[in-house]
Each structure stands twice: as C-alpha cells, then as structure tokens.
C-alpha positions as CSV (number, residue, x, y, z in Angstrom):
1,X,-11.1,-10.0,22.6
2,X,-9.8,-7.4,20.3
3,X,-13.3,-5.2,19.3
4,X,-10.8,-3.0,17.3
5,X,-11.8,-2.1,13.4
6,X,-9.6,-2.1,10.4
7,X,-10.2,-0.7,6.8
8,X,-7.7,-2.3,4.4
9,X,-8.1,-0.8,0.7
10,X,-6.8,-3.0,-1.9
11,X,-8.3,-6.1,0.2
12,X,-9.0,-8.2,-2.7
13,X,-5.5,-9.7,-3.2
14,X,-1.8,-9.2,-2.9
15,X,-0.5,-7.9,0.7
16,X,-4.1,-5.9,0.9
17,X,-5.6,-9.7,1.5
18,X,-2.8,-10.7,3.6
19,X,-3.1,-7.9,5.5
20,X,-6.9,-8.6,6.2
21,X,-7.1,-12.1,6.8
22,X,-3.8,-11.5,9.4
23,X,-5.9,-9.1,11.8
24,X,-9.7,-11.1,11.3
25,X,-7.1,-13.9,12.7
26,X,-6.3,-11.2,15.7
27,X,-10.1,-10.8,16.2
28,X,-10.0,-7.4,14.4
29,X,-13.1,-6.7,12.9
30,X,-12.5,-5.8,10.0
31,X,-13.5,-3.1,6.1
32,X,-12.8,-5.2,3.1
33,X,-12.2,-2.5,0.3
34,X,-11.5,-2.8,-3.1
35,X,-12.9,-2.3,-6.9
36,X,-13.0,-6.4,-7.6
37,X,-16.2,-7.5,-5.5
38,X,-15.3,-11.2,-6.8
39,X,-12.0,-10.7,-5.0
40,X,-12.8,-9.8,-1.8
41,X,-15.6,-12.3,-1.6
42,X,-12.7,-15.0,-2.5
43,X,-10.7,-13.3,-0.1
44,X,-13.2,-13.4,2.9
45,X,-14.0,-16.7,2.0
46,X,-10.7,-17.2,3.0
47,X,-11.1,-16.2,6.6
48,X,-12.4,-18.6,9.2
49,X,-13.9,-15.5,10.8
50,X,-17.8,-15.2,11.5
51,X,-19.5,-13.0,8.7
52,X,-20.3,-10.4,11.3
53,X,-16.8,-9.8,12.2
54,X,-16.2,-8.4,8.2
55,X,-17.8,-6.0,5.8
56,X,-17.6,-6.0,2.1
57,X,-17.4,-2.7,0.2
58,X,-16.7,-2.3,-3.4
59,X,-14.5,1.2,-3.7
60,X,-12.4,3.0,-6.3
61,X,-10.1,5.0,-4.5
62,X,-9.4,7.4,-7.0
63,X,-12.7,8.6,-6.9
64,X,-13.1,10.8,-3.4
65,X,-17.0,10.0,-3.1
66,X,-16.1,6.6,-3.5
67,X,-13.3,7.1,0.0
68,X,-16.3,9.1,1.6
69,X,-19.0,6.2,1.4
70,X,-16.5,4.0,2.1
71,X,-15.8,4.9,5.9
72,X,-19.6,6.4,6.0
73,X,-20.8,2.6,5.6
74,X,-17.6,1.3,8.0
75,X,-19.5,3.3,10.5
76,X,-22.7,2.6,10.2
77,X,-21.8,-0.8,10.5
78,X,-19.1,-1.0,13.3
79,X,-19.6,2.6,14.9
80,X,-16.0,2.9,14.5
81,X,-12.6,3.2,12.8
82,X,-9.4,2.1,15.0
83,X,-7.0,1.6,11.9
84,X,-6.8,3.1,8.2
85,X,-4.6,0.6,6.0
86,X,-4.0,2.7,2.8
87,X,-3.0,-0.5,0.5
88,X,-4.9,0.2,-2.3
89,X,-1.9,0.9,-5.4
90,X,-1.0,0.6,-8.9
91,X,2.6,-0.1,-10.3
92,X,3.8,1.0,-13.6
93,X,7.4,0.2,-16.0
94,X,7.7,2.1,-18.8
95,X,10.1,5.0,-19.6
96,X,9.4,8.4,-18.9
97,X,10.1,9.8,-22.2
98,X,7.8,6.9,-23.7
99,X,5.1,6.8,-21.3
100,X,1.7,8.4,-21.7
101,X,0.7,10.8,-19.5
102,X,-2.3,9.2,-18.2
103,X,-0.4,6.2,-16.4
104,X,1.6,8.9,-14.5
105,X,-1.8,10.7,-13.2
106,X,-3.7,7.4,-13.2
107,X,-0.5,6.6,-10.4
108,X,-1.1,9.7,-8.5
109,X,-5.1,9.1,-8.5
110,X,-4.7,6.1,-6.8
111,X,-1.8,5.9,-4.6
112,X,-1.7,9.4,-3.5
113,X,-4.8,10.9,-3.7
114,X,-6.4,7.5,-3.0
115,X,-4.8,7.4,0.5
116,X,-5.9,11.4,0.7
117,X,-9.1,10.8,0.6
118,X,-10.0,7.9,3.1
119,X,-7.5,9.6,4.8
120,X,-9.7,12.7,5.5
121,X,-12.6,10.9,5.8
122,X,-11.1,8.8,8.2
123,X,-9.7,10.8,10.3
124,X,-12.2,12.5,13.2
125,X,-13.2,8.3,13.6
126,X,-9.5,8.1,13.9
127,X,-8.6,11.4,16.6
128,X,-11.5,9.8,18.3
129,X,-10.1,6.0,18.6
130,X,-6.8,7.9,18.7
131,X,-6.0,5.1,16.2
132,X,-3.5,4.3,13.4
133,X,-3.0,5.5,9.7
134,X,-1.2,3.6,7.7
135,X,0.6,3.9,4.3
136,X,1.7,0.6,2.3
137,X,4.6,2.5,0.4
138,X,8.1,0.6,-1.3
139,X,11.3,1.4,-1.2
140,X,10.5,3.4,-3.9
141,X,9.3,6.0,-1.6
142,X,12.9,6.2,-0.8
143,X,15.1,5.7,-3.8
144,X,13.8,6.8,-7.5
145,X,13.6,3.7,-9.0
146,X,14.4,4.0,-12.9
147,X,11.1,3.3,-15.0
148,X,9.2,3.8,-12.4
149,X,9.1,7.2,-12.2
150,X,5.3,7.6,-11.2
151,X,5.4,4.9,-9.1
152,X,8.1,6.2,-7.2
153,X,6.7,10.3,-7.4
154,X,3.2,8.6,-5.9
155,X,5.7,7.2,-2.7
156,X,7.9,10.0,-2.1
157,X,4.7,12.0,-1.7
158,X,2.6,9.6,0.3
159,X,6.0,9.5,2.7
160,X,5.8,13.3,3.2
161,X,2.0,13.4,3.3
162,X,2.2,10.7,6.0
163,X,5.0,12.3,7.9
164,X,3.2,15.6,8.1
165,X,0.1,14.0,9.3
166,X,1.6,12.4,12.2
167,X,3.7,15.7,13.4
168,X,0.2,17.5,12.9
169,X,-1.2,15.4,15.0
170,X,1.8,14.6,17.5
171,X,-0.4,15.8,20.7
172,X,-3.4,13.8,19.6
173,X,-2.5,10.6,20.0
174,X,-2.9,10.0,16.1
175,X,-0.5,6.9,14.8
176,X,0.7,7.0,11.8
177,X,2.9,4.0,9.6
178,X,5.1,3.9,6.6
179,X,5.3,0.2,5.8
180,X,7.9,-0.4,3.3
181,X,7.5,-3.8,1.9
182,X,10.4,-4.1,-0.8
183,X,9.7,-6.5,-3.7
184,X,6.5,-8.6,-2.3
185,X,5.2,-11.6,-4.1
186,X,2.0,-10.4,-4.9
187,X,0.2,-9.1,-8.1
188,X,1.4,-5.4,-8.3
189,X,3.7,-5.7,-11.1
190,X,1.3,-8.3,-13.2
191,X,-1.2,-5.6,-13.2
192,X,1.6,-2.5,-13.6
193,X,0.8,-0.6,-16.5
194,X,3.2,-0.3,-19.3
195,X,3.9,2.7,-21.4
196,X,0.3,3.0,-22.9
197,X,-1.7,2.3,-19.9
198,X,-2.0,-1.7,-20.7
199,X,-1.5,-4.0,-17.8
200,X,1.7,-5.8,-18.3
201,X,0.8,-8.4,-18.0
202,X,3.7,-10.8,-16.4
203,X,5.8,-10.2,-13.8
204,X,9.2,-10.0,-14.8
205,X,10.7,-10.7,-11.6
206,X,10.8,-14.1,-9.9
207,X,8.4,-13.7,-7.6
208,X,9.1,-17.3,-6.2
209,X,12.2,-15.9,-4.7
210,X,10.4,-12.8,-2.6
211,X,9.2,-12.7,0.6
212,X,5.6,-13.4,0.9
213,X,2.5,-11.2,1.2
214,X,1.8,-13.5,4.4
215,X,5.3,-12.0,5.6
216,X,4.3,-8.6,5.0
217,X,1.3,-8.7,6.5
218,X,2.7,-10.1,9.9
219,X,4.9,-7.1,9.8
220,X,2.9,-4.4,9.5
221,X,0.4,-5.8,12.3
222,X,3.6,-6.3,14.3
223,X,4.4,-2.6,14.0
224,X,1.0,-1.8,14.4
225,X,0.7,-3.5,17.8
226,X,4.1,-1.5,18.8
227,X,3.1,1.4,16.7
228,X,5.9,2.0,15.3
229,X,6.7,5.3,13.0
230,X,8.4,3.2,9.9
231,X,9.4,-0.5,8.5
232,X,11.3,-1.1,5.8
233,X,11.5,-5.0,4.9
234,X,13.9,-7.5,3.1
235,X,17.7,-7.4,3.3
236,X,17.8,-5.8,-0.1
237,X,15.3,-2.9,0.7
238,X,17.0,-2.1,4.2
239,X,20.9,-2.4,2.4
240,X,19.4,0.3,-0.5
241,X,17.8,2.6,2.1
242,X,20.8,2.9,4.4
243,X,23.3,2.9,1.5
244,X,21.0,5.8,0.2
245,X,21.6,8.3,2.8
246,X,25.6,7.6,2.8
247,X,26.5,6.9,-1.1
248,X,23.9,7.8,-3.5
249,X,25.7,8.2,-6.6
250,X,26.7,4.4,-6.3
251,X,23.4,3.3,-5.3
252,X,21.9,4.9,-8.5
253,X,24.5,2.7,-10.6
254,X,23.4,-0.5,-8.6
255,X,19.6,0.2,-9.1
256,X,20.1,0.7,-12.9
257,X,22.1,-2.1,-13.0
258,X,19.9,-4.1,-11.2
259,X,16.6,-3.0,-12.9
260,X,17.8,-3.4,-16.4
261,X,18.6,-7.0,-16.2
262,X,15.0,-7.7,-15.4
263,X,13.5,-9.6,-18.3
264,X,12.7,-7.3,-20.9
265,X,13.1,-4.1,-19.0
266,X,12.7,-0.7,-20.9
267,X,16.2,0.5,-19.8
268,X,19.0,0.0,-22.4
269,X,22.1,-1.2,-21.6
C-alpha cells in the first residue's frame, strides 16, 4: 500500500486533475489545491478513492500565506509531504508591445512565485521524506514562444529555480522534476489572458488533436516513480527542444510560422 502524500496545486482541472486522480488511483494519499472549491469537489468526485485518502484546500498561489496554510493543513492532516506538484499556472497571448503590464506580473505571481512559495514551505516535510518537487513547466521553458512572452519568462525561471534546488540539495536526497507537457488538451489557453488581462476565452488550437491530460498525468507519475530529472512530451515538443540546441535561428522561423497561423493569433504575417 502506497501511504505516500501528494500536494497537486491547480487540482481542479486540466493536467492538475489528471495528475490527482492518477496517484489516488496508485493509493497516494493525496492535497487537492486550487482557488475553484466547486472544481476540486467535481474533481474528487471523480475519484473512486475513500474520502479519507484526500484533502480539499481552497489556495491562491500567488498569495504566499495562502502556500503556507496550504502545506500547514497538509500536515495536520496527513503528518506528511512525500511529493510537491507545482501545477498551478496561467497562460497568456497577447503582444508584448500591446500587453498590459499586469498580465506579465499576474504570470510571474502565479507560475513562479506560486511554485516559490509552496516550495519553501514545503520543503523541510520534503528533506525529511527525502521526497519529490516537481514543476509542471512547457516547452516554453525552453524555447521563447512569440506572444507569449510572460508565459515563457515565468518557465525559463521556474527551469533555473528548479535546477538550482536540486543541485542545492544533491547530497540530500531531495528529487526534483521538470515535466514538460507540450500543447495538453486541457483549459490553460481557454483561460489565458489576452492583452488586457480578459480570459480569452477560446482555445484557438484544436485541442482534439493533443495528447490528453490523462497522458500527461501517467507521465509525470511515471517519472516520478523512476525519479527522473526532466520529461519533455509529444513528438513536436521533443523535435523543438533538440532542434533548439543545434539550429535556433531556424527554429525561431518555424515557431513564428507555426504560432501565427493559429486562429486569430496577434502575430502579423
């Protein structure tokens, strides 16, 4: 029986819901986080798993007391932390030169310093356990990805944040994943914020046509289990981080070509 405990921010849908109903299915016991209660009671509901195997907390993660209560009452109630997933995220498309300023820090708030702070929190329950941290990035943490510029800025510094956790820690015992998805179907870019904050509403990508959150989630526990230092997932996302490091120049041209003939993408041309 695995008595093992998971915090999953972001619980309430997409690849954070995934994610939680895939370890309740390993017996993991298991910190339902996220700001929509009504969501993570739906996704709990979902689960077959006892009601004493879960925990419900309602969080913002961009507020640090918010992170601190958050493992304080994972404690309290399990007497442990095993595994940190740092899901919780917001997406954004919108120009730089148009967007406000506020979706950029709004970004940062909740992908980077969001992760930061349940992070810290986390992390003597974590030394202790000698257990896992892990960071639900994109391959946007790897290649700029043209109206996206927070998005990506929030990736590339969760990626070095992470990276310098786990050679901190390297004598420790700590684990620490960067789980690159690539282009989920899930809800991210429904809720992404255009140039004025606003969510945008549709996805302009056919999400039909992605791999699944379901997917995702088997992955990362997968790489969990083998604790692994780094994924990156789909055929497209692993061709666009190899080509990276060996022909960037012509990788930029692809990902503007390939971004701006999304449906109604900001990019010109």
């Amino acid at each position: 029986m695995n008595h093992s405990v998971m915090i999953v921010t972001g619980a309430s849908s997409g690849i954070g819901r995934a994610i939680a109903l895939e370890a309740l299915t390993k017996g993991y016991r298991v910190v339902l986080a996220g700001r929509n209660m009504e969501g993570l009671e739906q996704t709990a509901s979902q689960s077959k798993a006892d009601a004493s195997q879960y925990l419900l907390v309602q969080v913002d993660v961009a507020k640090r007391e918010d992170c601190r209560q958050l493992v304080e009452e994972a404690v309290v109630r399990f007497g442990q932390i095993d595994v940190l997933v740092n899901n919780a995220g917001v997406s954004m498309r919108a120009l730089f030169a148009e967007a406000d300023l506020e979706v950029l820090e709004r970004l940062m708030q909740v992908n980077f310093w969001g992760m930061v702070y349940c992070t810290h929190f986390a992390l003597p329950y974590l030394l202790q356990s000698k257990g896992s941290v892990v960071g639900v990035s994109s391959v946007a943490g790897y290649k700029g990805l043209p109206a996206r510029t927070g998005y990506s800025a929030s990736k590339f510094a969760m990626h070095g944040f992470l990276e310098s956790l786990r050679i901190e820690n390297l004598k420790k015992g700590l684990h620490v994943l960067i789980a690159c998805p690539g282009f989920t179907a899930s809800n991210i870019r429904k809720t992404a914020l255009s140039k004025d904050g606003s969510p945008q509403g549709e996805s302009p990508r056919a999400e039909e046509k992605m791999m699944s959150a379901e997917e995702v989630a088997a992955h990362i526990l997968d790489a969990l289990k083998k604790r692994k230092n780094s994924i990156v997932l789909t055929t497209t996302g692993k061709i666009t981080v190899w080509l990276n490091k060996f022909f960037p120049k012509l990788v930029d041209n692809l990902v503007y070509k390939h971004l701006a003939n999304e449906a109604n993408s900001p990019l010109k041309g």
